[in-house]
C-alpha positions in Angstrom: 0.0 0.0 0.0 2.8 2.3 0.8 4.4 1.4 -2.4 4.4 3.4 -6.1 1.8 0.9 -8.1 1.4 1.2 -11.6 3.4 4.8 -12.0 1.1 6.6 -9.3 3.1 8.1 -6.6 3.3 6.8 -3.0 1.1 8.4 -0.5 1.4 8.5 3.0 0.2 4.9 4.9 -3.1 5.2 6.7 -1.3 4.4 9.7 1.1 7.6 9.4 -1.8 9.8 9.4 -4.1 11.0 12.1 -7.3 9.7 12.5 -9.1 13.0 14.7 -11.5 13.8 12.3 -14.6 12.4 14.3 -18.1 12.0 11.7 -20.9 13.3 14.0 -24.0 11.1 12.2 -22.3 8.2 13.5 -19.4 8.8 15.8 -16.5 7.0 13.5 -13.5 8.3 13.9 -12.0 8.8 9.9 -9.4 10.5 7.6 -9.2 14.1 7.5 -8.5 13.9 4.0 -11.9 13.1 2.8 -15.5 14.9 2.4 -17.4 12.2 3.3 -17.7 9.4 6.2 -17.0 6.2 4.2 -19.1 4.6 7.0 -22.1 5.7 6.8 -22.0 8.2 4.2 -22.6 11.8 5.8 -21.1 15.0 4.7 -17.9 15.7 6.4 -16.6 18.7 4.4 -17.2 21.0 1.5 -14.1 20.1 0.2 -11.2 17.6 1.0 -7.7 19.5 1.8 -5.4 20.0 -1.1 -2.3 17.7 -1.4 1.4 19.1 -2.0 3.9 16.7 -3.3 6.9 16.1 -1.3 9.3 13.3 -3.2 7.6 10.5 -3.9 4.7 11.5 -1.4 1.7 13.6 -1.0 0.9 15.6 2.3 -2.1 17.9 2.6 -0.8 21.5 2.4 -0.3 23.9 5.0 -2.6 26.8 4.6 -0.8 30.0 3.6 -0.7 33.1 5.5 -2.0 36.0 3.8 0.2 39.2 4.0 -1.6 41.8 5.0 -0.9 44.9 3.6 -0.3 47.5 5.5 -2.0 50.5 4.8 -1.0 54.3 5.0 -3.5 56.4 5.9 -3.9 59.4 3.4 -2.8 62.4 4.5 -5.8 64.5 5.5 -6.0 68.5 4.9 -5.9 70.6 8.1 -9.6 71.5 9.0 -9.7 75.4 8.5 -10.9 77.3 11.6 -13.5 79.8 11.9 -13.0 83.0 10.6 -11.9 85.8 12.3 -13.0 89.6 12.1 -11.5 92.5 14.2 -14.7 93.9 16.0 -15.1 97.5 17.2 -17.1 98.4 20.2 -16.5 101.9 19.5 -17.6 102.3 15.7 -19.9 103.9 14.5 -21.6 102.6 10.8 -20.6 105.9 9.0 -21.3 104.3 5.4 -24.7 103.0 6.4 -26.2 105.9 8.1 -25.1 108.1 4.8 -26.9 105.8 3.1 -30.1 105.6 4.8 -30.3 109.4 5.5 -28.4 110.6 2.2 -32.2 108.8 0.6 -34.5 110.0 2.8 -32.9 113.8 2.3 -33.5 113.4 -1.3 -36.8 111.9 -1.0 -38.3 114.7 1.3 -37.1 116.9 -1.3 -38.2 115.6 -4.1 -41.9 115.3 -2.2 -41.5 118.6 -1.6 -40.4 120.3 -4.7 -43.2 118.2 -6.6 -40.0 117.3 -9.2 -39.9 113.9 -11.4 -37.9 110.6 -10.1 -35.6 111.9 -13.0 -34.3 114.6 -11.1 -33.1 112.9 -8.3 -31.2 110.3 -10.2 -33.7 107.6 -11.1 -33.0 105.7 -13.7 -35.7 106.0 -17.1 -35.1 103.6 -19.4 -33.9 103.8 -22.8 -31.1 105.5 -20.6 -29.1 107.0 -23.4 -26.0 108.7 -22.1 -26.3 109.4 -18.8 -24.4 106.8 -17.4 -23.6 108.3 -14.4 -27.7 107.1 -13.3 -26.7 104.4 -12.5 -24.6 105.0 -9.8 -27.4 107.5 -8.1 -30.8 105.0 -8.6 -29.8 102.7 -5.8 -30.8 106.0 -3.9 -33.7 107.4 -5.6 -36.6 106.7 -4.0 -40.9 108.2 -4.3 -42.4 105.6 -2.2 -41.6 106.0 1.9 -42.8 102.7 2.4 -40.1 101.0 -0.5 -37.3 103.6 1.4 -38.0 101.9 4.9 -38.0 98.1 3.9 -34.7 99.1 2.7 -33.6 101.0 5.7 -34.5 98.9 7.8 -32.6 95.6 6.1 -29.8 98.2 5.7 -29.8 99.2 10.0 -30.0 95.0 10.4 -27.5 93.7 8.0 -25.0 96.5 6.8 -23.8 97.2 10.5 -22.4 94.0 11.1 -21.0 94.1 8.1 -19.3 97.7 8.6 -18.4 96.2 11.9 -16.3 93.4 10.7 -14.7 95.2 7.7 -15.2 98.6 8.1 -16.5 102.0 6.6 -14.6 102.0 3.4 -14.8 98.6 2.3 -18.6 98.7 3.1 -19.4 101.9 1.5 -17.7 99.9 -1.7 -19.6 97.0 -1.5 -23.2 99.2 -1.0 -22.2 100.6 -4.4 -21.2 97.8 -5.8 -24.3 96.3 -4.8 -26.9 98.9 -6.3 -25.0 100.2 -8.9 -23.9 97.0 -10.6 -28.0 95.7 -10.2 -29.4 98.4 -11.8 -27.2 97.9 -14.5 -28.3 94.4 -14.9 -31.6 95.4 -14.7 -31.3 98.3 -17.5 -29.5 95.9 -19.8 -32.1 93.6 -19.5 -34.9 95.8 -20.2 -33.1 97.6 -23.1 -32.7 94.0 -24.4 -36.6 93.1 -24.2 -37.7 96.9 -25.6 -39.0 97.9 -22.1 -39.4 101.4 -21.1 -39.7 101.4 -17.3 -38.2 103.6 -14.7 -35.5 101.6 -12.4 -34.7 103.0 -8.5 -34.1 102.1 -4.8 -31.6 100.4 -3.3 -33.7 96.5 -3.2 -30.1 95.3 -4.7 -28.1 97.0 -2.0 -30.2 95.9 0.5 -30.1 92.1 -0.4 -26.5 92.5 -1.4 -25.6 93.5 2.3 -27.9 90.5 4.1 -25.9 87.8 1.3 -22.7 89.4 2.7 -23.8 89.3 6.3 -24.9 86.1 5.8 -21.6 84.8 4.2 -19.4 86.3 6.8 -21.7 85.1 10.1 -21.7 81.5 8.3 -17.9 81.7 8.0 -17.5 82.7 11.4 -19.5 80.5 13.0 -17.9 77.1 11.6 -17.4 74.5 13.9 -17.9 76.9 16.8 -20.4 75.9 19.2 -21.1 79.7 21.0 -21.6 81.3 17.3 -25.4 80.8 16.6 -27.5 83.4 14.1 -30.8 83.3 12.7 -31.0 81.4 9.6 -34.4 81.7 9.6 -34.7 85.6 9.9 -31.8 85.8 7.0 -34.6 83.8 4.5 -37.1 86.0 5.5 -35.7 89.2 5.4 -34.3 88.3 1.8 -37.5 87.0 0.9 -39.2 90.4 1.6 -36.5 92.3 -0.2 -37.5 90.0 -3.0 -41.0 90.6 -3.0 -40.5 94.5 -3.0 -40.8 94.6 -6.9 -44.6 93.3 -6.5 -45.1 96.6 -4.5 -43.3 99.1 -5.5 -43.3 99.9 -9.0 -39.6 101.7 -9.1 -38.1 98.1 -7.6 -37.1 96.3 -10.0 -36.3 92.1 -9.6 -33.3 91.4 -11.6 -31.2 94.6 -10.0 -32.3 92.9 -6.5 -30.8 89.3 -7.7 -27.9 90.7 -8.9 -27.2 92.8 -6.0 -27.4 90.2 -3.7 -25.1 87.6 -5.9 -22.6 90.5 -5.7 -23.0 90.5 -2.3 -22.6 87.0 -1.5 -19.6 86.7 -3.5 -17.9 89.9 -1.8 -18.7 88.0 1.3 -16.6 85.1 0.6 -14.3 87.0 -0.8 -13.9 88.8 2.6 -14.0 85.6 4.5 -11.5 83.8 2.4 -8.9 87.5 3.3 -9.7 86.9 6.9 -9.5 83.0 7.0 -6.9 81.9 10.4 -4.7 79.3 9.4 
């Protein structure tokens, strides 16, 4: 039995082997080479163990240990802090109370005076050559009511902002804000064939609260003491939104546009003042 027979290589006596497989249907005690009990038939196994060949012998194989690989972890960027603004207890929002009061002076005179919109800067289009309108619509107003949904978004919103970057850099972005919507909004109407008057600040309103909002969101990440009112952020935009369906001088695209300019100031400012 132990011998080579007929070319086929010698395997390992039955006696050499250990006999500790034990079959559980019927308690024989059998080869741990095979699947099945040759006793009474029951499945030992999936599979029998595979065989290496060692001379003229054959001895199951050792199983072989898998490597494991060893893995770097990437290396991950450096969370960014919160944002950081120098604040001032002491200032006082020069660039937004110009604003606010620099429109109201020129709409209690032009109530008074009984003049056209024109005048006072609004903004009439086809606008020909007087380019220059389009810097003073933001802050041409003849409705009070349109003037103090704006002021009041202004006093809300434009103070923290001056707060955190100051009165230059704020009086900039209020520009920026109307002048650049109405001109959006006088493109657009010159496109379509309109001819509509254009004034208020709506743009330089929502221009300031996307700003505010950018710079508050900024400083507030991953600091637990740094809450603000998302809620009252939506709404007040919302209302700013809705001022062209009430006052007919408001206009909708100078109020998207201002507020995209806006936002985008905002991170600008935020990505300036980032601490490493």
């Amino acid at each position: 039995m132990g011998s080579a027979v007929a070319g086929y290589p010698r395997v390992k006596p039955m006696s050499e082997t250990e006999l500790s497989v034990i079959c559980k249907n019927c308690g024989s005690e059998v080869s741990p080479y095979v699947t099945e009990c040759p006793y009474c038939g029951a499945r030992l196994r999936k599979r029998a163990p595979k065989l290496e060949r060692k001379g003229d012998q054959f001895e199951p194989q050792r199983p072989k240990r898998r490597r494991r690989r060893l893995r770097i972890p990437k290396p991950s960027r450096p969370s960014r802090g919160p944002v950081s603004f120098a604040r001032s207890d002491t200032f006082r929002p020069y660039a937004t109370l110009t604003v606010i009061l620099g429109s109201a002076i020129l709409l209690l005179v032009q109530k008074a005076t009984g003049d056209p919109l024109s005048t006072y800067g609004g903004l009439i289009v086809p606008i020909g050559d007087e380019w220059w309108r389009y810097l003073t619509a933001p802050f041409a107003y003849v409705d009070v009511g349109y003037l103090f949904v704006v002021a009041v978004g202004l006093a809300i919103f434009a103070t923290g902002v001056e707060r955190r970057l100051g009165s230059w850099p704020t009086a900039v972005l209020l520009l920026a804000c109307g002048a650049l919507g109405v001109l959006a909004a006088g493109g657009i109407a010159s496109a379509k064939g309109d001819i509509t008057v254009i004034a208020g600040g709506n743009g330089m309103a929502l221009g300031v609260v996307a700003a505010w909002f950018a710079i508050r969101r900024a400083e507030s990440h991953g600091a637990i003491d740094e809450e603000y009112d998302v809620i009252g952020v939506a709404v007040a935009a919302a209302v700013l939104i809705a001022l062209p369906l009430f006052a007919p001088t408001a206009n909708f695209f100078a109020c998207l546009v201002g507020g995209a300019v806006g936002g985008l100031a905002g991170l600008a400012a935020t990505t300036l003042h980032h601490k490493e």
